[in-house]
C-alpha positions, 0 to 999 in steps of 0.5 A: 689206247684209253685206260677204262676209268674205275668208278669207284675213284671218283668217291670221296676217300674214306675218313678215319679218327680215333679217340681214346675211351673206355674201354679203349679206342674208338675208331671212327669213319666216313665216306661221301661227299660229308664224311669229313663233317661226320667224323667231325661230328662224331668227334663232338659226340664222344667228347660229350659221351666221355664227360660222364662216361667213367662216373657212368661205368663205375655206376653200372658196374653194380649190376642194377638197372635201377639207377640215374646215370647222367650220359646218353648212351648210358641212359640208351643202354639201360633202356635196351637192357630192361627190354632184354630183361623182359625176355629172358631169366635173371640167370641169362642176363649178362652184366649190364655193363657189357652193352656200354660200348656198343650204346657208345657206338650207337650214339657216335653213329647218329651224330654222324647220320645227322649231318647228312650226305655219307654213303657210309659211316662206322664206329668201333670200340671194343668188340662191337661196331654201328654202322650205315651205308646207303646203294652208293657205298662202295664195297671198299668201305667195308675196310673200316670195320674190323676185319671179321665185322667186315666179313660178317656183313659180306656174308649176309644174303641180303644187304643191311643198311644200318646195324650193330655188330658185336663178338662175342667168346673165349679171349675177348675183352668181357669174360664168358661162362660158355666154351665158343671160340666166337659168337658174332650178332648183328642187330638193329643197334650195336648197343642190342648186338652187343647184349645178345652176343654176351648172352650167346656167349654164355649160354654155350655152356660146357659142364667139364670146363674149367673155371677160370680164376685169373684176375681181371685187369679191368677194374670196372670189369672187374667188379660188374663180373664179381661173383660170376663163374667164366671159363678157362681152358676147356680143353678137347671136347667130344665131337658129339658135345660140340654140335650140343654146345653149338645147338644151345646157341643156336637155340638162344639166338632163335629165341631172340630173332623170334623176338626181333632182338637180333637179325643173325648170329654165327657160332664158332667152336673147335672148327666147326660152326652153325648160323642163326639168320640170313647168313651163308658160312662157306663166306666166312673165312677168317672165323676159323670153321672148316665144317658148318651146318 
């Protein structure tokens, strides 16, 4: 008897590295016929980024766009935030700094695009990812990206061969103003993705929520988020309260796909959720929603 041959062992194995960065680590990977020359590349690319990278956080941390830092995904980050500026109140901006590892991501990832030949390659620091897959990535690539990223983009109705995907929300490394359990954003680059999800995240505002003045450990964090209010323990919010508090996200994210800022964003607050974009929910499994509209 001849066993039937899976054709997706005939793909190059899947490349992964990591390189230790602010704020973390990034997780680099690659699969194709040049997914060992990608990772390499994209190795190269953030030795470079981390050469100025701290002088470069330390500096946007103050808050002004109107400064000359030295590396290239800082420069990338001011420019798409000026743009977002251009669009929205000075109230709605979230620090500048918040875009910095997303435009870290998006500079590995085209180092790694450059070198040709991959049928997916990923970058993940924080909490966002770039990413790029053409027809011939198999759907087992997909478990290079962070479980939840992963998922986000098995829920899109339709495919997206390159993009940035960030989260947003209580708990993750950024603080927040808003009450969201979880705001996710895919746009055209995760250094965009990563703005417009903090931007989301804040708008979700809850009157009665607490304000949360636990110390921020991060000293760059800290000081990019000084003098700005962020939530702790909101606590049980009334069912009506909760569509509200969805509905000024979903509002926002609108506003911003009207723009071409982002292309979808889903919303998770106290088990119940809502979507912005070509995205189905019910496929949404580990973002904790039992009821979405």
């Amino acid at each position: 008897m001849q066993l039937r041959k899976d054709p997706m062992l005939d793909l190059a194995p899947l490349v992964e590295k990591s390189f230790e960065i602010w704020p973390g680590v990034l997780r680099i990977a690659a699969a194709g016929p040049g997914a060992h020359g990608a990772v390499a590349a994209g190795i190269d690319a953030a030795r470079e980024i981390a050469s100025s990278l701290m002088g470069d956080a330390e500096l946007l941390s103050r808050g002004s766009v109107d400064v000359l830092p030295r590396g290239v995904a800082s420069r990338a980050l001011l420019e798409a935030a000026r743009g977002l500026m251009a669009l929205l109140s000075d109230e709605a901006m979230p620090p500048v700094l918040v875009g910095l590892p997303g435009a870290v991501c998006d500079v590995v990832i085209n180092a790694m695009r450059e070198v040709g030949d991959t049928d997916f390659a990923s970058a993940t620091l924080c909490d966002v990812s770039a990413f790029y897959r053409n027809a011939s990535a198999p759907a087992a690539a997909l478990a290079a990206l962070p479980l939840m990223a992963g998922e986000f983009l098995r829920g899109l109705s339709s495919d997206c061969a390159s993009g940035g995907i960030a989260f947003s929300g209580m708990g993750r490394f950024f603080p927040t103003r808003g009450v969201a359990d979880l705001v996710a954003v895919l746009g055209d680059t995760a250094v965009l993705s990563a703005l417009s999800a903090a931007v989301l995240g804040d708008t979700m505002t809850w009157p009665q929520a607490k304000a949360n003045r636990r110390r921020i450990v991060d000293p760059l964090v800290a000081a990019a988020y000084a003098g700005r209010a962020s939530v702790y323990l909101p606590g049980l919010i009334p069912p009506d309260e909760i569509r509200e508090t969805l509905s000024k996200g979903v509002r926002m994210a609108s506003r911003l796909r009207e723009k071409r800022v982002l292309l979808a964003a889903v919303f998770a607050l106290k088990g119940r959720g809502r979507t912005s974009g070509p995205i189905t929910g019910d496929r949404l499994l580990r973002f904790g929603v039992s009821e979405w509209r």
